[in-house]
C-alpha positions as CSV (number, residue, x, y, z in Angstrom):
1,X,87.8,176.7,158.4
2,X,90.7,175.9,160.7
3,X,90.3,174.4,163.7
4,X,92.9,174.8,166.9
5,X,96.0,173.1,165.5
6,X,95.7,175.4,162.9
7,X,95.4,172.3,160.2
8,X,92.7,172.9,157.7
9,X,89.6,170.2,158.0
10,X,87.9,168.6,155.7
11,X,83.5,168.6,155.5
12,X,82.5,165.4,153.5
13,X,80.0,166.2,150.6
14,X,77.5,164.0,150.9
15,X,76.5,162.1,147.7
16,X,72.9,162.4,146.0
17,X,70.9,159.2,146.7
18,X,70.0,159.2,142.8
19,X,73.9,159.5,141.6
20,X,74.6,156.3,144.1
21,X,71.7,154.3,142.7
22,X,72.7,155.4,139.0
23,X,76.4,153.8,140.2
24,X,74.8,151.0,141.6
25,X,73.0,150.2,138.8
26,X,75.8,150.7,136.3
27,X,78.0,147.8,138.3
28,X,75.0,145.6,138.7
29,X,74.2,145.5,134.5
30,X,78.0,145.2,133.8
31,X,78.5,141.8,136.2
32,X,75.8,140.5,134.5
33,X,77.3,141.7,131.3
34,X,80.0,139.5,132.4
35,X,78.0,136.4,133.4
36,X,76.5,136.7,130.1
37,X,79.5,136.6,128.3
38,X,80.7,133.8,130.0
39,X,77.7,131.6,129.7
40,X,78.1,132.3,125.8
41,X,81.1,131.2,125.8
42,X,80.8,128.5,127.7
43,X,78.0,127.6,125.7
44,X,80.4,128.0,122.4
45,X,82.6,125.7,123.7
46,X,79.9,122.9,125.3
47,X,78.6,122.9,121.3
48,X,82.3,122.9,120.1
49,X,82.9,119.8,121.7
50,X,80.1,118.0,120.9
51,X,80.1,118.5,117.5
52,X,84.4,118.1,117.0
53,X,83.7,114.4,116.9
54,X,79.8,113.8,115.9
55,X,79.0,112.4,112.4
56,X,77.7,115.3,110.3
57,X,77.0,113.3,107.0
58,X,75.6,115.9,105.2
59,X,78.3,118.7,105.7
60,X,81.0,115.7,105.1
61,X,80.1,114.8,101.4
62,X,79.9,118.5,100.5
63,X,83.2,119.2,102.1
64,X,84.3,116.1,99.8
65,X,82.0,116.8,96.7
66,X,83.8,120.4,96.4
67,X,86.9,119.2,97.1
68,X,87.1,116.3,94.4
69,X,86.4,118.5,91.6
70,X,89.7,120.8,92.1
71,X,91.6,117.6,93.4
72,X,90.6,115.6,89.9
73,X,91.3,118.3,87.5
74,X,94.6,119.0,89.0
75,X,95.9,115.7,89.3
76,X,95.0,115.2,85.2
77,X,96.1,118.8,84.5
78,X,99.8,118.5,86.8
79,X,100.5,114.9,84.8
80,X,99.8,115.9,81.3
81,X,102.3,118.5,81.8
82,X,104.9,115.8,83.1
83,X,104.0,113.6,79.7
84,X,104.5,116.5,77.5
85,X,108.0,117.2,79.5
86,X,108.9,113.8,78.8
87,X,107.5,114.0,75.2
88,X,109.9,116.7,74.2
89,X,113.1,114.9,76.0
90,X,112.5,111.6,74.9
91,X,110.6,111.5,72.0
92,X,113.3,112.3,69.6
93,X,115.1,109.1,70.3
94,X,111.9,106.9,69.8
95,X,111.7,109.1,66.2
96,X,115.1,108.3,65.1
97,X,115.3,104.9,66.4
98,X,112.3,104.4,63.7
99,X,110.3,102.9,67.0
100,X,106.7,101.4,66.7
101,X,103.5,103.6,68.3
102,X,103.2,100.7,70.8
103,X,106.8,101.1,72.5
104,X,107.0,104.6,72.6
105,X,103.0,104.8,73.8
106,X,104.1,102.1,76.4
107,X,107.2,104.1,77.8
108,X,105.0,107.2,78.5
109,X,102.8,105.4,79.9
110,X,105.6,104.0,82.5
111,X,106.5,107.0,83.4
112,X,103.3,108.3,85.0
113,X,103.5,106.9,87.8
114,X,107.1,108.5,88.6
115,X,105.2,111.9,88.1
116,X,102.6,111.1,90.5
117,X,104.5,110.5,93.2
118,X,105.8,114.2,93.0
119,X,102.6,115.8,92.1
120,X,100.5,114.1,95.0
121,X,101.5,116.7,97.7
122,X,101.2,119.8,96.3
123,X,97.4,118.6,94.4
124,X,95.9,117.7,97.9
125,X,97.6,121.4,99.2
126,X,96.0,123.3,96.0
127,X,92.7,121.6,96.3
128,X,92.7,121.9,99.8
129,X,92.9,125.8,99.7
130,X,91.0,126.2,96.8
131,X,88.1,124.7,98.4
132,X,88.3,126.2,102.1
133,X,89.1,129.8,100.3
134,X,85.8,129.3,98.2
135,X,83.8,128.6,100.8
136,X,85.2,131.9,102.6
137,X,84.2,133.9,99.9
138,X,80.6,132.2,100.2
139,X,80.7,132.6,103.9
140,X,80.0,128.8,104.3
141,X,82.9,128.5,106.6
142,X,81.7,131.3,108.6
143,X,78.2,130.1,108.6
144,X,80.3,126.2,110.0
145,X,81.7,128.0,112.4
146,X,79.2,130.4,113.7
147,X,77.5,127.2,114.4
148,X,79.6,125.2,116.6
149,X,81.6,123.4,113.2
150,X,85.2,124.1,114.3
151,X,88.2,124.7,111.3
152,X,89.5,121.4,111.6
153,X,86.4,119.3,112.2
154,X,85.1,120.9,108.6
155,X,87.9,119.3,106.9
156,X,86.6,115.6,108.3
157,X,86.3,114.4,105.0
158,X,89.9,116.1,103.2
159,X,91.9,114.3,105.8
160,X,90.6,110.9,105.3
161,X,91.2,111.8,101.1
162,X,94.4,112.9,102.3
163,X,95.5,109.8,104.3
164,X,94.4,107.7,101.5
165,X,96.7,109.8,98.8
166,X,99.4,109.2,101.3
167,X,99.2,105.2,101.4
168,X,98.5,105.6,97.6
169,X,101.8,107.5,97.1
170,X,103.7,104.6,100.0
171,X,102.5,102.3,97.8
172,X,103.8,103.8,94.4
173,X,107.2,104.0,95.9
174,X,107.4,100.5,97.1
175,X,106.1,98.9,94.1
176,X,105.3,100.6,91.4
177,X,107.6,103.1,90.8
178,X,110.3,100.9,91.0
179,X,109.3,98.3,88.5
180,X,108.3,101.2,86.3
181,X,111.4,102.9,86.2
182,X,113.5,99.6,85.6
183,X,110.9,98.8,82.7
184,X,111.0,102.7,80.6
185,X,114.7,102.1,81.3
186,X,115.1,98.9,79.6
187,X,112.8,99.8,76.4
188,X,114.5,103.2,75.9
189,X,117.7,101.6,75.6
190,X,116.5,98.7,73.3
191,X,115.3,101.4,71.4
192,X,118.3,103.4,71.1
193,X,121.0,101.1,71.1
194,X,119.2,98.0,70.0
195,X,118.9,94.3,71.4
196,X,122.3,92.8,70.5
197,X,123.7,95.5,73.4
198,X,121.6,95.0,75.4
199,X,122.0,91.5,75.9
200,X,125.6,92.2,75.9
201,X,125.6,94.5,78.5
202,X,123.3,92.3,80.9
203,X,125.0,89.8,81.1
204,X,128.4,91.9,82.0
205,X,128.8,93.4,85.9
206,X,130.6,95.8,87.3
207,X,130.9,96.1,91.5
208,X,132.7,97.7,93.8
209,X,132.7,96.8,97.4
210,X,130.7,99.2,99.9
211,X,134.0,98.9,102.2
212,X,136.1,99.9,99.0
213,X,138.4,96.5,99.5
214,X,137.2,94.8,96.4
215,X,136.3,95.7,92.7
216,X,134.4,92.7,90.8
217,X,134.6,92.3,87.2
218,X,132.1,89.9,85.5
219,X,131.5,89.0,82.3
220,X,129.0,86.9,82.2
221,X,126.9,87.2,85.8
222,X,124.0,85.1,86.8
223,X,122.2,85.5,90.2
224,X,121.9,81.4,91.1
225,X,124.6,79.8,88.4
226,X,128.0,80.4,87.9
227,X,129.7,83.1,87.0
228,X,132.1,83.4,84.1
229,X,135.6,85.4,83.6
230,X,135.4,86.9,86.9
231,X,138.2,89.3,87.7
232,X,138.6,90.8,91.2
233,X,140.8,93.3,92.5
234,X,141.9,93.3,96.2
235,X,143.0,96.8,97.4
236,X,144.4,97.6,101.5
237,X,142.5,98.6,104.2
238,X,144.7,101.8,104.9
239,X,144.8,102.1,100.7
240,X,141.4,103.3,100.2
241,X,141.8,107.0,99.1
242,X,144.6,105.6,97.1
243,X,142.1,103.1,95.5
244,X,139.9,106.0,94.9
245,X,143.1,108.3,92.7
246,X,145.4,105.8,91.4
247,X,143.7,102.3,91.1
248,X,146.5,100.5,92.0
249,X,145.4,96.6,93.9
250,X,147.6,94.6,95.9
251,X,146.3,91.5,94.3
252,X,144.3,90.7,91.5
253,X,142.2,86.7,91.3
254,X,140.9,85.8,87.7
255,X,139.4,82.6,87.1
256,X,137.0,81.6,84.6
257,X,134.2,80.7,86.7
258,X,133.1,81.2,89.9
259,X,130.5,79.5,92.2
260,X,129.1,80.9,95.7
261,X,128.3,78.4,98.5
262,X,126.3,79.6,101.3
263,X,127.8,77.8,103.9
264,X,131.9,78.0,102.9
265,X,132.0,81.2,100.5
266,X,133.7,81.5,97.0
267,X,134.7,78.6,95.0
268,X,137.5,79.7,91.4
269,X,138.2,77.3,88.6
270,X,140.9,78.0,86.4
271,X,142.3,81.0,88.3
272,X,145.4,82.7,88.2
273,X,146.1,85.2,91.6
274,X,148.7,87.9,90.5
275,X,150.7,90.2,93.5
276,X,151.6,93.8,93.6
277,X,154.2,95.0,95.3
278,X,154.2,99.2,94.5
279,X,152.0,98.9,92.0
280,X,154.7,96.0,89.8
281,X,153.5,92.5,89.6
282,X,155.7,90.5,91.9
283,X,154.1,87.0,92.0
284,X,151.9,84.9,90.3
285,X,150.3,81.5,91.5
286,X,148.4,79.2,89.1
287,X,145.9,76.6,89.7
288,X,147.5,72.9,89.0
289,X,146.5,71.3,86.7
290,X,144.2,69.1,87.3
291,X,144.2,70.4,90.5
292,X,141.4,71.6,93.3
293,X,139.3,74.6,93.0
294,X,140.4,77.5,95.3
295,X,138.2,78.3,98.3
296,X,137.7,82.0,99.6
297,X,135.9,81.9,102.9
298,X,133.1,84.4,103.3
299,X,135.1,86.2,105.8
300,X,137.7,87.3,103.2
301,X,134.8,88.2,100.8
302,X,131.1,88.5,102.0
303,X,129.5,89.5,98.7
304,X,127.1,87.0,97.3
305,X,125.1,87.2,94.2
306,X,121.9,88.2,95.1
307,X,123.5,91.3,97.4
308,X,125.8,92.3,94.1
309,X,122.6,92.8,91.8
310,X,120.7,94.8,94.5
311,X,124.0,97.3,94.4
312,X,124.5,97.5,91.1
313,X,121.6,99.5,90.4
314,X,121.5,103.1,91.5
315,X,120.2,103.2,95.3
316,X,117.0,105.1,94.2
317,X,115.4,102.4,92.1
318,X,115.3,100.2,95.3
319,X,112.6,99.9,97.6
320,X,112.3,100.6,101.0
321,X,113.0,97.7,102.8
322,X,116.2,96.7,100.1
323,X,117.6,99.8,101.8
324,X,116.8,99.2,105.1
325,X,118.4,95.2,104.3
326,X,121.8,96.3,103.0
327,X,122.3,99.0,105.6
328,X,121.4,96.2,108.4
329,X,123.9,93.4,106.3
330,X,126.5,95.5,105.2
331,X,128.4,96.4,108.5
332,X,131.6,97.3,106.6
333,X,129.9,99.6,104.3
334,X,132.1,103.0,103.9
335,X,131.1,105.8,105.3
336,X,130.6,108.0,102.4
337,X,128.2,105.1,100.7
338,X,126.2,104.5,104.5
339,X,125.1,108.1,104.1
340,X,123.8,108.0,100.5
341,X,121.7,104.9,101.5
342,X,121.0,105.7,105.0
343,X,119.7,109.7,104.0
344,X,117.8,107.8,101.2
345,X,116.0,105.1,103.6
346,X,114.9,108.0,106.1
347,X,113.5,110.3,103.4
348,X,111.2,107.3,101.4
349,X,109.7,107.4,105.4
350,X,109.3,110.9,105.9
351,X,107.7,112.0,102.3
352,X,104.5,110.4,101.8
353,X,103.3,111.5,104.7
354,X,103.9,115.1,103.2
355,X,100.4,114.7,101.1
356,X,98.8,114.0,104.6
357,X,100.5,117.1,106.6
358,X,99.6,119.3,103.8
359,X,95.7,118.8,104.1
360,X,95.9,120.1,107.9
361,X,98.6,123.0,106.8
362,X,96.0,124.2,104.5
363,X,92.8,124.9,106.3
364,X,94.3,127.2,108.1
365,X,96.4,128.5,105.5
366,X,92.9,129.1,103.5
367,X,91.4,130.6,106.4
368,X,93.6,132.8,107.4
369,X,93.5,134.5,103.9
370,X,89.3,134.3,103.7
371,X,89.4,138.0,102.9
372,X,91.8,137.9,100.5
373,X,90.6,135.5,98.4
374,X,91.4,132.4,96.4
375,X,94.7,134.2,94.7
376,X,96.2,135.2,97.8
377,X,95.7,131.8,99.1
378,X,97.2,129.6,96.1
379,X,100.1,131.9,95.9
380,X,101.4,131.1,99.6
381,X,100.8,127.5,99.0
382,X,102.9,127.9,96.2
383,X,105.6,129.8,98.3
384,X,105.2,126.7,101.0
385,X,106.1,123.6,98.7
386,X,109.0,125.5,96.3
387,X,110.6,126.2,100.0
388,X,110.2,122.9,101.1
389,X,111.2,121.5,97.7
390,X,114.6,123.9,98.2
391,X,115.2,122.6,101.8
392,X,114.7,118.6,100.7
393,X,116.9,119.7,98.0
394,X,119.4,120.9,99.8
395,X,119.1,118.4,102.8
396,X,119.5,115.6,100.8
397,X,123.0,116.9,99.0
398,X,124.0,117.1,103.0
399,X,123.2,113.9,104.2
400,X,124.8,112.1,100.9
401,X,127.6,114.0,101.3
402,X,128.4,113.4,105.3
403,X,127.8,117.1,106.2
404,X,124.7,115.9,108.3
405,X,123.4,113.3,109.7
406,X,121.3,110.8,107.5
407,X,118.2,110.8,109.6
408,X,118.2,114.5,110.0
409,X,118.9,115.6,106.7
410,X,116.0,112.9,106.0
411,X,113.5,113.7,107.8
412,X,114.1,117.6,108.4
413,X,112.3,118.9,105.9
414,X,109.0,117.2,106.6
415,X,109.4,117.4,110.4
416,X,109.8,121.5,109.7
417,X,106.6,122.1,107.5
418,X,104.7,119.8,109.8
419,X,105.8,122.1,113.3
420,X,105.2,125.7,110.4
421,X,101.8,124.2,110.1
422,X,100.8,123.6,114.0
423,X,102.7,126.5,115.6
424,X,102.2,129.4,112.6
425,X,99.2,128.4,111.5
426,X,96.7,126.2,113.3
427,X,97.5,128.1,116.8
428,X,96.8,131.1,115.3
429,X,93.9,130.0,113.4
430,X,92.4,128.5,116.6
């Protein structure tokens, strides 16, 4: 129909009062599909959080039950095959040497605890995984989470094993480690080489300066006495790299004992001071005779005895806090010998927390592959720690050599598989 404009009108068609009460009906069941759903998750949540902290005894020493029994066996399993890698580079010399049961039995056994320290992490990782992925395949974590038990809340009782293995593997770094290392050390070489050298070479010392200046020569050193035939060898300030190719000193002081005094510095008897000029002797100066000791203050050499046998050894037999004592003391330390300690002290902080981070990058991890099963799980664990093994690797030949800084090539590694496990895996394993 048109009407007088000529536009075309429209009749409205009226709609059936069934079809509107059908609609009606259909937008009335889905809000309260949608209140529903709410109050279930709401109520989800509400059970969530009051069971994230509550003491659930029972679940805890199951959780910790199943995960002993992997934990155990790999720890026994991962160390036996350290002893037998030591048994087949070492026990050749103990063979030839003609060595008693005993010592060779003892040396072994002072090496454990070296092997440990390394096979901590990636024990709590396996066991960790191991556990969570069999209790996917028996639906029990399901079953704990269907019931209010969240992911990380299940593993209660792993991270308190974890934390534990973590002070465990502090402690075996500080103390026992060390000890051990200097003990194996000591008997191999008795072994081997036989007492008469060993006494011989104990008593002699060889040190350079950290700031390069210096080069000590000792033959017979003693930490509170006096030293005997002492030879040092004074090199420039600007002569460093030179010190480093050619060897060549400006002066060289021996005396045939030597005495440090806190208060003044070092004290030479029968000493003779030779000069260089160009690398030819030019003068030499005697002591009288009869005459006075010479005096060098402290400020022309700050070494004392006790700080010359903490840097003789190699900087990863000392603990923890020697490192942090001669980087604090040693203000004219080189550069090149400040990064080697400095990357060392910031790594012994960062990697026994790497057994602890590992507990909380698993469960996840283990989850995450529930369908997959247990192989799937253990073989990305796997990938994890020979990834972060290659990174510390590599970090660590940074920071030694200057390329980074210590505390980041110290600390990266660990710092970067803690942030892969929150951000990759726990955020997307809810």
């Amino acid at each position: 129909m048109r009407d007088g404009s000529g536009a075309a009108g429209s009749v409205p068609i009226p709609v059936p009062p069934r079809r509107k009460a059908e609609k009606d009906n259909h937008i009335d069941k889905q809000n309260l599909l949608n209140i529903n759903e709410k109050k279930i998750r709401d109520f989800r949540a509400e059970i969530a959080r009051t069971r994230t902290f509550v003491w659930l005894p029972k679940i805890d020493m199951y959780v910790l039950r199943e995960f002993m029994v992997p934990f155990s066996i790999l720890i026994f399993a991962f160390t036996l095959l350290f002893m037998i890698a030591d048994l087949f580079n070492d026990l050749g010399d103990f063979l030839d040497a003609h060595s008693p049961l005993v010592i060779g039995a003892r040396y072994f056994l002072l090496k454990v605890p070296g092997n440990i320290r390394f096979v901590l992490p990636i024990t709590v990782l396996l066991s960790c995984m191991y556990t969570i992925a069999n209790f996917g395949r028996h639906r029990e974590l399901t079953a704990m989470r269907a019931s209010g038990i969240s992911l990380m809340r299940s593993g209660l009782s792993i991270y308190v094993v974890a934390f534990l293995v973590m002070l465990v593997n502090y402690w075996f770094n500080e103390t026992l480690i060390p000890q051990c290392m200097k003990e194996a050390e000591l008997i191999i070489t008795l072994a081997t080489k036989g007492e008469a050298y060993v006494n011989e070479q104990s008593a002699k010392l060889q040190f350079h300066s950290t700031d390069k200046l210096r080069s000590w020569f000792i033959g017979q050193f003693s930490e509170n006495g006096d030293q005997k035939d002492v030879k040092i060898k004074f090199f420039k300030a600007d002569d460093t790299e030179l010190l480093e190719r050619k060897k060549i000193p400006v002066r060289i002081l021996q005396a045939k004992s030597a005495r440090f005094i806190p208060e003044k510095g070092w004290e030479f008897d029968d000493y003779v001071i030779t000069e260089y000029l160009e690398g030819l002797p030019s003068r030499i100066k005697r002591q009288p005779h009869g005459g006075p000791p010479m005096l060098l203050p402290r400020a022309e050499v700050p070494e004392n005895p006790q700080m010359i046998e903490k840097k003789i050894v190699l900087p990863e037999t000392l603990k923890t806090k020697e490192l942090y004592t001669i980087l604090k003391e040693d203000k004219e330390m080189a550069p090149s010998l400040r990064n080697v300690y400095a990357t060392l002290f910031y790594y012994r902080l960062a990697f026994p927390w790497v057994c602890f981070l590992c507990s909380f990058l698993a469960l996840p991890l283990a989850s995450r592959n529930e369908r997959s099963g247990i192989f799937t799980a253990i073989v990305t664990a796997v990938g994890v720690v020979a990834v972060y093994q290659v990174l510390t690797e590599i970090m660590m030949l940074a920071g030694k050599g200057g390329l980074l800084p210590p505390f980041v090539a110290g600390t990266f590694p660990t710092l970067a598989f803690m942030l892969y496990g929150w951000f990759f895996l726990i955020r997307r394993a809810g």
